[in-house]
DRENDOMAR-555639 format. One record per residue: x, y, z of N, C-alpha, C in turn. Coordinates in Angstrom, 1 decimal. Each point is the difference from the previous one (the first is absolute). Layout:
n.u	n.v	n.w	ca.u	ca.v	ca.w	c.u	c.v	c.w
X	Y	Z	X	Y	Z	X	Y	Z
...
***
This chain:
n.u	n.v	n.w	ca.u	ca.v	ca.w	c.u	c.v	c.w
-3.6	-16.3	-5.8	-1.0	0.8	-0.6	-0.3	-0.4	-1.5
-0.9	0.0	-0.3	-0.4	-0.8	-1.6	0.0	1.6	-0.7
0.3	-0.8	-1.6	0.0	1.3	-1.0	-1.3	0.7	-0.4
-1.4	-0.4	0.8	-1.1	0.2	-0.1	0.0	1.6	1.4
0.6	-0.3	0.6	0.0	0.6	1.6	1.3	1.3	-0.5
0.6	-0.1	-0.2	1.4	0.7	-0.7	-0.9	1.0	-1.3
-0.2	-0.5	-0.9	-1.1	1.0	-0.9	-1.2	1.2	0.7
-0.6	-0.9	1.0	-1.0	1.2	0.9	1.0	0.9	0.5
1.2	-0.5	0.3	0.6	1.3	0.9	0.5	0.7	-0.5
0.9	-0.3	-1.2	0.2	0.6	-1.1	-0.8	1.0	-0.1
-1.2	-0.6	-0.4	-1.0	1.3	-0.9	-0.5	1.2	1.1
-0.1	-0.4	1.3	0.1	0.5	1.2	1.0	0.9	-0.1
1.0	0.0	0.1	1.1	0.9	-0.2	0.2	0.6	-1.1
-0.6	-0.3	-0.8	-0.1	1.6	-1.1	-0.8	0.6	-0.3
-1.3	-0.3	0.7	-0.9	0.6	0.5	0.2	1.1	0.7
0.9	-0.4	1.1	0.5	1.2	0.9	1.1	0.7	0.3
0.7	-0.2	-1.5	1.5	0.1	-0.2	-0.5	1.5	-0.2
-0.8	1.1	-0.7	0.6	1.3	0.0	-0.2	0.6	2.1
-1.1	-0.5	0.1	-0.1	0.2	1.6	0.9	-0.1	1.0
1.1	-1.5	-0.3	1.1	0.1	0.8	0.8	0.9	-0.4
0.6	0.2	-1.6	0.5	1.1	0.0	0.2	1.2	0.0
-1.2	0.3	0.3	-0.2	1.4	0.0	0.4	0.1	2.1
-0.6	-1.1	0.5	0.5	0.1	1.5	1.6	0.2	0.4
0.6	-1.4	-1.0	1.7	0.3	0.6	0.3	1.3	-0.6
-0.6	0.7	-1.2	0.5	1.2	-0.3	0.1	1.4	1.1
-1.7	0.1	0.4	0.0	0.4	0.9	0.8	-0.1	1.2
0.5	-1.6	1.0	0.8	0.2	1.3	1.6	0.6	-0.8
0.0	-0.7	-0.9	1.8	0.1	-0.5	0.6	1.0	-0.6
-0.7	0.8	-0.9	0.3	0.9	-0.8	0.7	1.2	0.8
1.0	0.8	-0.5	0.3	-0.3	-1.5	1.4	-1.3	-0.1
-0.2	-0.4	-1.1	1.3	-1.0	-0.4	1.2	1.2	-1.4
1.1	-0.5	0.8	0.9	0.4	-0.9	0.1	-0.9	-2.0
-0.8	-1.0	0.2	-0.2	-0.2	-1.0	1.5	-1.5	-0.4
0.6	-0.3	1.1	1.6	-0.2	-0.7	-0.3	-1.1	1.9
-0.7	-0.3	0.2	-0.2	-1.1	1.3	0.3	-1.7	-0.5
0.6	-0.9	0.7	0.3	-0.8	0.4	-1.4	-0.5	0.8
-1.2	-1.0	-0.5	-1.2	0.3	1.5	0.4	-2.0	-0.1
-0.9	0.1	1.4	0.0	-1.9	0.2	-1.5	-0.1	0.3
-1.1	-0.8	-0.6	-1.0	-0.8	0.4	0.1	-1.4	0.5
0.0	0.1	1.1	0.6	-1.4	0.9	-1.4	-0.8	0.8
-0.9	-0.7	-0.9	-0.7	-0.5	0.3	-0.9	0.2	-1.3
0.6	-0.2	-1.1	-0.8	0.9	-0.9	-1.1	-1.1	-0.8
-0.1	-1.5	0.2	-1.5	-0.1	-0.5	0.2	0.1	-1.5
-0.8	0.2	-0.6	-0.5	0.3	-1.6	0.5	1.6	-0.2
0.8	0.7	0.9	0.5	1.6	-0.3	-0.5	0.7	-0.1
-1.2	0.4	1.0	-0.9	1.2	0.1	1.0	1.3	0.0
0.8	-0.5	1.6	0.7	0.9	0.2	1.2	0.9	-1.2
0.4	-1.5	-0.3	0.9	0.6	-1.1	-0.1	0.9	-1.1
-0.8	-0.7	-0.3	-1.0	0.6	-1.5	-0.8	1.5	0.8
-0.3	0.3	0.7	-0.4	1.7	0.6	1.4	0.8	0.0
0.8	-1.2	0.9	1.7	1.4	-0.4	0.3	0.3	-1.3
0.2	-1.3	-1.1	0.8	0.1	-0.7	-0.1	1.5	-1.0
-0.9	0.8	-0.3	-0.3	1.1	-0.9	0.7	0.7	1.0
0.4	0.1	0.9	0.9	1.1	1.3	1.2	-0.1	0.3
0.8	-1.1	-0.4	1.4	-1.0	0.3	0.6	-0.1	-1.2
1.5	0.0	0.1	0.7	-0.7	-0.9	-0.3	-1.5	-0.4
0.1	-0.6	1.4	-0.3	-1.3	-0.1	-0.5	-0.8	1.4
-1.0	-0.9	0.0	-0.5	-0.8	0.6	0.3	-1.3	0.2
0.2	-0.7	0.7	0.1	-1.3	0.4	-0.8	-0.6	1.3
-0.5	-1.0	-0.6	-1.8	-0.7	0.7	0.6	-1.9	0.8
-0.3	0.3	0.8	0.6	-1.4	0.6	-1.4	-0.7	0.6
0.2	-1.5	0.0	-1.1	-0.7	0.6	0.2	-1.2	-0.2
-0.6	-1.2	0.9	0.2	-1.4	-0.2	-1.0	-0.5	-0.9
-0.8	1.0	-0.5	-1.5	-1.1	-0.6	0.7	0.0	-1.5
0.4	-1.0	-0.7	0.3	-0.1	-1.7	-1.4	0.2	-0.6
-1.3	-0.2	0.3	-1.0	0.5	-1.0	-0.3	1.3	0.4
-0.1	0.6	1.0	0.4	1.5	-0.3	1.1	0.8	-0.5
0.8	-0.5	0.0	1.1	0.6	-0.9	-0.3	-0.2	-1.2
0.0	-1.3	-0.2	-0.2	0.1	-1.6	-1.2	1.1	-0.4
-1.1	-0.3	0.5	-1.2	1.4	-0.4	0.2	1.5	-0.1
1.1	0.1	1.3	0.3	1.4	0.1	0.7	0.4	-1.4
1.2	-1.1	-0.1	0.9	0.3	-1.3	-1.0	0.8	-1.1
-0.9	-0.8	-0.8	-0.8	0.1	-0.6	-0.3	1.7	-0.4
-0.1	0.4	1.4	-0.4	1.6	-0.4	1.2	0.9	0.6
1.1	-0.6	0.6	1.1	0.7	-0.1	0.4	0.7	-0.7
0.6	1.4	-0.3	0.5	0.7	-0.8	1.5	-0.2	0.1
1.3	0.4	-0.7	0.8	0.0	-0.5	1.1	0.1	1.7
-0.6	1.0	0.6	0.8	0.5	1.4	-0.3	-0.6	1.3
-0.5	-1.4	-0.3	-0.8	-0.5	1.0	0.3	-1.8	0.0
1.2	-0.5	1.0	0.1	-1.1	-0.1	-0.3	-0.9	1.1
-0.7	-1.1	0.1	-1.0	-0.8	0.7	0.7	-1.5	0.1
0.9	-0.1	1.6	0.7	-0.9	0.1	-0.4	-1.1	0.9
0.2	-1.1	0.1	-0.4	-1.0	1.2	0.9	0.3	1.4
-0.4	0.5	1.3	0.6	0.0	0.9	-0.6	-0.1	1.2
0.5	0.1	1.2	-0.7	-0.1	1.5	0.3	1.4	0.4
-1.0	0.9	0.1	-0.8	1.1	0.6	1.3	-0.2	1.4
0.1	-0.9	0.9	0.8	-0.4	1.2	1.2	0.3	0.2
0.8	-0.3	-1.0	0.5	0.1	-0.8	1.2	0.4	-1.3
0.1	1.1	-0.3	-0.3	0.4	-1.3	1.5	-0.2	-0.4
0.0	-0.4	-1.2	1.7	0.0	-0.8	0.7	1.4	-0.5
-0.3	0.9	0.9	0.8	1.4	-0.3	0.9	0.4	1.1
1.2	1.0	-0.6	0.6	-0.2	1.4	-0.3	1.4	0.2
0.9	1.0	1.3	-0.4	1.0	0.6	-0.6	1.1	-1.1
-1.0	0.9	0.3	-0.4	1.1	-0.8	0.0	-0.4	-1.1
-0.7	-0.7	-0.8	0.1	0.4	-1.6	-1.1	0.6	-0.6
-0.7	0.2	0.9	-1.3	0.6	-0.5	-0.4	1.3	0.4
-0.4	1.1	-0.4	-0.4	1.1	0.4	-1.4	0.0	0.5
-0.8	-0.9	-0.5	-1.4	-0.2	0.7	-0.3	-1.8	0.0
-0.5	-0.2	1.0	-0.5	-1.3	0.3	-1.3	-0.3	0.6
-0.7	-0.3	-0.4	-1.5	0.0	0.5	-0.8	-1.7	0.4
-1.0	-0.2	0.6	-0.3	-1.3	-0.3	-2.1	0.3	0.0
0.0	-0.5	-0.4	-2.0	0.2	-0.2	-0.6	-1.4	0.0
-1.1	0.0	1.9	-0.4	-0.7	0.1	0.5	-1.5	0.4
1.4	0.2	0.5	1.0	-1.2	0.3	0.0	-0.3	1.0
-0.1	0.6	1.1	0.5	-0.2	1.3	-1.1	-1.6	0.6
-1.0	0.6	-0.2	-1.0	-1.4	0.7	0.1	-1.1	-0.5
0.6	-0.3	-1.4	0.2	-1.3	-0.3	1.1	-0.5	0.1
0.9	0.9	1.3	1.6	-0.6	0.1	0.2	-0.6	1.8
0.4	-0.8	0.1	0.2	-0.8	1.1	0.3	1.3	1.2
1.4	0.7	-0.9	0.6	0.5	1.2	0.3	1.3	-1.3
-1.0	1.0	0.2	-0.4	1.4	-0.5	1.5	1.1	0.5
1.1	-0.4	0.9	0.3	1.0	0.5	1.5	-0.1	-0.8
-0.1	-1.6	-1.2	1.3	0.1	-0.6	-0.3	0.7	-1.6
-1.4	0.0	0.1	-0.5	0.7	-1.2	0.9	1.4	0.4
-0.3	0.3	0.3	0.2	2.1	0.5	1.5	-0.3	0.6
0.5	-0.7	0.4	1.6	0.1	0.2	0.8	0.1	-1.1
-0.8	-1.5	-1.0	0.8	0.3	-1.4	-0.4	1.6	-0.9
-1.2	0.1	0.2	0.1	1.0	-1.2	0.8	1.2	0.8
-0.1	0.5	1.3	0.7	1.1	0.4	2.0	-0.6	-0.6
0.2	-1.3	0.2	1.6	-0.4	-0.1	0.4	0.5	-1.2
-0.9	-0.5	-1.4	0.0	0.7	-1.3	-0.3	1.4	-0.4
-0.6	0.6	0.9	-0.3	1.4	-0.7	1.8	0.8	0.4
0.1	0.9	-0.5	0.9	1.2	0.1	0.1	0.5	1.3
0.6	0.7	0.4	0.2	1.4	0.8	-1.0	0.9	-0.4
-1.2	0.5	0.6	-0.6	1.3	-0.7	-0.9	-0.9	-1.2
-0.1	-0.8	0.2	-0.8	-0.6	-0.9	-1.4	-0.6	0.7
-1.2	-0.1	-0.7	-1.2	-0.2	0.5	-0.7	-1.4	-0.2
-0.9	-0.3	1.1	-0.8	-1.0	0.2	-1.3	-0.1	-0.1
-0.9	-1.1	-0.8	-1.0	0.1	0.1	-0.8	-1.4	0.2
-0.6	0.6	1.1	-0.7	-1.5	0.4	-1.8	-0.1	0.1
-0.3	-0.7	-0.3	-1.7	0.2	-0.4	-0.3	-1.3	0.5
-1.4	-0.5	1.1	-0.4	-1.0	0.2	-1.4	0.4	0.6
-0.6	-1.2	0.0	-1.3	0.0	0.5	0.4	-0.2	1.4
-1.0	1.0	0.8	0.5	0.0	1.6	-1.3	-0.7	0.9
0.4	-0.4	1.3	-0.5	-0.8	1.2	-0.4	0.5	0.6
-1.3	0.1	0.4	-0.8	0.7	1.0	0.7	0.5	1.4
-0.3	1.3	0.5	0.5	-0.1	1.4	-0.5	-1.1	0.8
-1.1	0.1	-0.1	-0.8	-1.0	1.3	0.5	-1.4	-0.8
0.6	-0.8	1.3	0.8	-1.4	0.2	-0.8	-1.0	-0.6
-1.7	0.1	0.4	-0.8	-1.1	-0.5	-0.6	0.6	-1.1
-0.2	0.8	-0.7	-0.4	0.7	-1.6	1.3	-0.8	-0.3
1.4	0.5	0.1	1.1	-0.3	-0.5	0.2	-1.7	-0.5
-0.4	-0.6	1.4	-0.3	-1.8	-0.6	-0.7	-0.4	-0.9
-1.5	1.1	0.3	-0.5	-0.7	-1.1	-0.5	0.4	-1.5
1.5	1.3	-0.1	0.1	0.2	-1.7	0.7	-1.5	-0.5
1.3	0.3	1.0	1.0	-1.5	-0.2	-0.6	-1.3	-0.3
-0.6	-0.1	1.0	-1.2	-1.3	0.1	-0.6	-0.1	-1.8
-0.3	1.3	-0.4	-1.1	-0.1	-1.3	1.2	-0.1	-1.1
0.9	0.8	0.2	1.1	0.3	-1.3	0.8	-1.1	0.1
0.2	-1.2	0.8	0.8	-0.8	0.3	-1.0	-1.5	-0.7
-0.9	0.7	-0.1	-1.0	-1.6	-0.6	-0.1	0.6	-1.3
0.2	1.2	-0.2	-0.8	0.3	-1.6	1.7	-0.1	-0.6
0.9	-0.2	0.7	1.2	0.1	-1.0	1.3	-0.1	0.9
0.1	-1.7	-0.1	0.6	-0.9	0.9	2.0	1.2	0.2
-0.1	0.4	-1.0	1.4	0.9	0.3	0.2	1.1	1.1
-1.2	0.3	0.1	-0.4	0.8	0.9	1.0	-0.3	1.9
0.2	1.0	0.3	1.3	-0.8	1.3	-1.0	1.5	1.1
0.1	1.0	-0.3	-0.5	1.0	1.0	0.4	1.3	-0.4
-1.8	0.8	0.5	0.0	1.2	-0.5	1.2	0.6	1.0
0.6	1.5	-0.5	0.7	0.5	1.3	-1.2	1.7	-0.1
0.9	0.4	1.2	-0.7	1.1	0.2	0.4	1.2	-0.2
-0.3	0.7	-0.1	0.7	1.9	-0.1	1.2	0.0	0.6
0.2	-0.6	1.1	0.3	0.3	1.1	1.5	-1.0	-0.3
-0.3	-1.4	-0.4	0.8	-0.6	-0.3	1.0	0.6	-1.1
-0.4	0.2	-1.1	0.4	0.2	-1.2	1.2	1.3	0.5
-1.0	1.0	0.8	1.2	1.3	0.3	1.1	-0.9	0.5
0.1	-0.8	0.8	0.5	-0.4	0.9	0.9	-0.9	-0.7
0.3	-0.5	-1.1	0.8	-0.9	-0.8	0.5	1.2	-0.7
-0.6	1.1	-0.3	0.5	0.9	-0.4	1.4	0.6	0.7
-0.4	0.4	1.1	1.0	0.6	0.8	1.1	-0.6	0.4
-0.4	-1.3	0.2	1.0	-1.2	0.6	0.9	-0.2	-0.9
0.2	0.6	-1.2	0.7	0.2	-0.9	0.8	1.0	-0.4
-0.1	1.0	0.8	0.6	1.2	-0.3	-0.9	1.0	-0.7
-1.0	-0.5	-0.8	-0.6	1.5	-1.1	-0.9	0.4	0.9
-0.2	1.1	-1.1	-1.1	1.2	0.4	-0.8	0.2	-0.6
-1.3	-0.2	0.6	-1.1	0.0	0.0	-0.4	1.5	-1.1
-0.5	0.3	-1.2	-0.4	1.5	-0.3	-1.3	-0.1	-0.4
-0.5	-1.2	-1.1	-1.2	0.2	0.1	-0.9	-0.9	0.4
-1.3	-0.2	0.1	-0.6	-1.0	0.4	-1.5	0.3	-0.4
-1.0	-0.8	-0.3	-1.3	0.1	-0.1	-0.5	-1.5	-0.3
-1.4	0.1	0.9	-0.4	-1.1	-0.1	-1.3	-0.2	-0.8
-0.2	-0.4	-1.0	-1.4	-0.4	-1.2	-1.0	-0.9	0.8
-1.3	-0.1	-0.3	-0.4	-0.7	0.1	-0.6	-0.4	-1.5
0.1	-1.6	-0.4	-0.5	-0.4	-1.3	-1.3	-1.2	0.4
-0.8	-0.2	-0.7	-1.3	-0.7	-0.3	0.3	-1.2	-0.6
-0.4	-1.4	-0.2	-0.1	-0.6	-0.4	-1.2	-0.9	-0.3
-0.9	-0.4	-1.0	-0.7	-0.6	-0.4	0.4	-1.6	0.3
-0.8	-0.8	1.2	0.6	-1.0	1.1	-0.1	-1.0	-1.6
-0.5	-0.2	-0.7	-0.3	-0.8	-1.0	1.6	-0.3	-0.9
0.4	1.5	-0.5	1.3	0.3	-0.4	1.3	-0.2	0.5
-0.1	0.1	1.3	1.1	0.2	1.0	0.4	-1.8	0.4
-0.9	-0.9	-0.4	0.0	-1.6	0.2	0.4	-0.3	-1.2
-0.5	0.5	-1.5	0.2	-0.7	-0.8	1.5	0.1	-0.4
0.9	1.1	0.5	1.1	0.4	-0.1	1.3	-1.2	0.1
-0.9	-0.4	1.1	0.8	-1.2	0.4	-0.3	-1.6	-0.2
-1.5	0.0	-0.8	-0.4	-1.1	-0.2	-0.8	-0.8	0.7
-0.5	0.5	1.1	-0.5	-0.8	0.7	-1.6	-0.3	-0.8
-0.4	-1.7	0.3	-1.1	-0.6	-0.4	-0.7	-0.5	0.5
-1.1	-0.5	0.4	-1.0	-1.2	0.4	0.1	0.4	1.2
0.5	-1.1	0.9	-0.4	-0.1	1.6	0.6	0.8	0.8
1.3	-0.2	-0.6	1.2	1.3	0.7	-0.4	1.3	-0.3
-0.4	0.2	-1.0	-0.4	1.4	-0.7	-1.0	0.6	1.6
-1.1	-0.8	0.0	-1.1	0.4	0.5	0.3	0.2	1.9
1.0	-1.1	0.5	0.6	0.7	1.0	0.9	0.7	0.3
0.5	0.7	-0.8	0.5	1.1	0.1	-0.8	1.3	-0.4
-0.9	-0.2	-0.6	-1.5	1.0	-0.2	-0.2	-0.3	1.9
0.3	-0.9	0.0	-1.5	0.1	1.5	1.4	1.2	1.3
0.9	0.0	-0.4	1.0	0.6	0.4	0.1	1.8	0.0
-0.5	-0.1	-1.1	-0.2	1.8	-0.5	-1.1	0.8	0.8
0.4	1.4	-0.2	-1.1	0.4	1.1	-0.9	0.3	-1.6
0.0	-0.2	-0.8	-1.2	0.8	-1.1	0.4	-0.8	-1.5
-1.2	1.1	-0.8	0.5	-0.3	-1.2	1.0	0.9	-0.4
0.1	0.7	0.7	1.3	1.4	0.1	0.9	-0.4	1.0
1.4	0.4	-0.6	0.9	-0.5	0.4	1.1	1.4	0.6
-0.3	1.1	0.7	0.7	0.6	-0.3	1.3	0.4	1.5
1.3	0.5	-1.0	1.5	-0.3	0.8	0.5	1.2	0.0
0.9	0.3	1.0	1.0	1.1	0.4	1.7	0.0	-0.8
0.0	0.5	-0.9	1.8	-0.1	-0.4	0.7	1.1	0.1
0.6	-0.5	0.8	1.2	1.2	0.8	1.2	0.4	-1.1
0.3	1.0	-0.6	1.2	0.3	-1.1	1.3	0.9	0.9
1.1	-0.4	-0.1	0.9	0.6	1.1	1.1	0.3	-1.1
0.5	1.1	0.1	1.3	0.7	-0.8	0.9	0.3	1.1
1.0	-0.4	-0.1	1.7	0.0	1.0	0.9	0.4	-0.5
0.7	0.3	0.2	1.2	0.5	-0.3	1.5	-0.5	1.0
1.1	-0.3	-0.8	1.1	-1.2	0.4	1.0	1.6	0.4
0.1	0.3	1.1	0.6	1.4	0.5	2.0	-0.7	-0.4
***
């Protein structure tokens, strides 16, 4: 990802930094104020940076070093932003009272060690939060978001579905308490330049899109580690 591609998303995310926060506020609330949380897939720290005004302390994990570095940048004091594998993670049983991941599952080979590790690290009684853009029911809609999201942003591995997500849920022991699914809009123009696409590749992956509107299903799921 170039530092040109890293800046849009940046500014992208704090653009919509009081919006996300006001959402985890909404599923999570209330916090005791005195939490332990984990952003495990954390990117430039959206996630983190929405907990931290709620948490004692935060910790943001991720393989990309230019988002980390960027996230640091606007890190506050309770919010530490480490190199690691999401797969993973260098913590051992329960250390965290909340563990969350935003947006991680489709860019991971095998999505079901994402949600293993964070349920391994959370507590007893401690909560989960997982957020992704979700996969069409219908099989051939479902190929061909993949098909589109897989050209416009080679990381891309596969959308999952409602259905899945519960289901990595469960296979883990937690419990399901909240759930709602958003739909968000995207401007097809914005949603490519995110990632940089240019010239010839740009334009077939345009020929890929159903519009100049780009718009997606993201499923937000709160659990609880019984």
């Amino acid at each position: 990802m170039t530092s040109g591609n890293v800046e849009l998303r940046l500014g992208l995310q704090q653009e919509r930094a009081a919006v996300l926060e006001q959402r985890v506020v909404h599923l999570l609330a209330p916090f005791t104020g005195d939490e332990r949380a984990l952003d495990s897939g954390c990117g430039a720290g959206a996630l983190s940076l929405a907990l931290a005004p709620h948490v004692r302390e935060v910790v943001g994990v991720d393989q990309s070093a230019d988002l980390l570095e960027a996230g640091r940048e606007l890190a506050p004091a309770n919010v530490t932003l480490m190199e690691a594998d999401a797969t993973s993670l260098p913590f051992g049983w329960g250390e965290f009272a909340l563990a969350g991941c935003l947006r991680v599952l489709h860019h991971v080979r095998r999505p079901e060690l994402v949600v293993s590790e964070l349920a391994r690290v959370t507590r007893r009684g401690g909560r989960i939060l997982v957020v992704d853009q979700l996969g069409d029911v219908d099989p051939l809609r479902a190929l061909e978001q993949d098909r589109f999201e897989r050209a416009r942003d080679p990381s891309h591995t596969r959308l999952l579905s409602d259905a899945d997500i519960r289901g990595l849920l469960d296979a883990n022991g937690l419990v399901t308490t909240r759930n709602e699914v958003i739909p968000e809009k995207y401007d097809l123009a914005l949603y490519l330049d995110l990632v940089g696409l240019e010239g010839e590749e740009r334009r077939r992956v345009e020929n890929l899109a159903p519009g100049p509107t780009y718009q997606i299903d993201v499923g937000w799921y709160v659990a609880t580690k019984p």
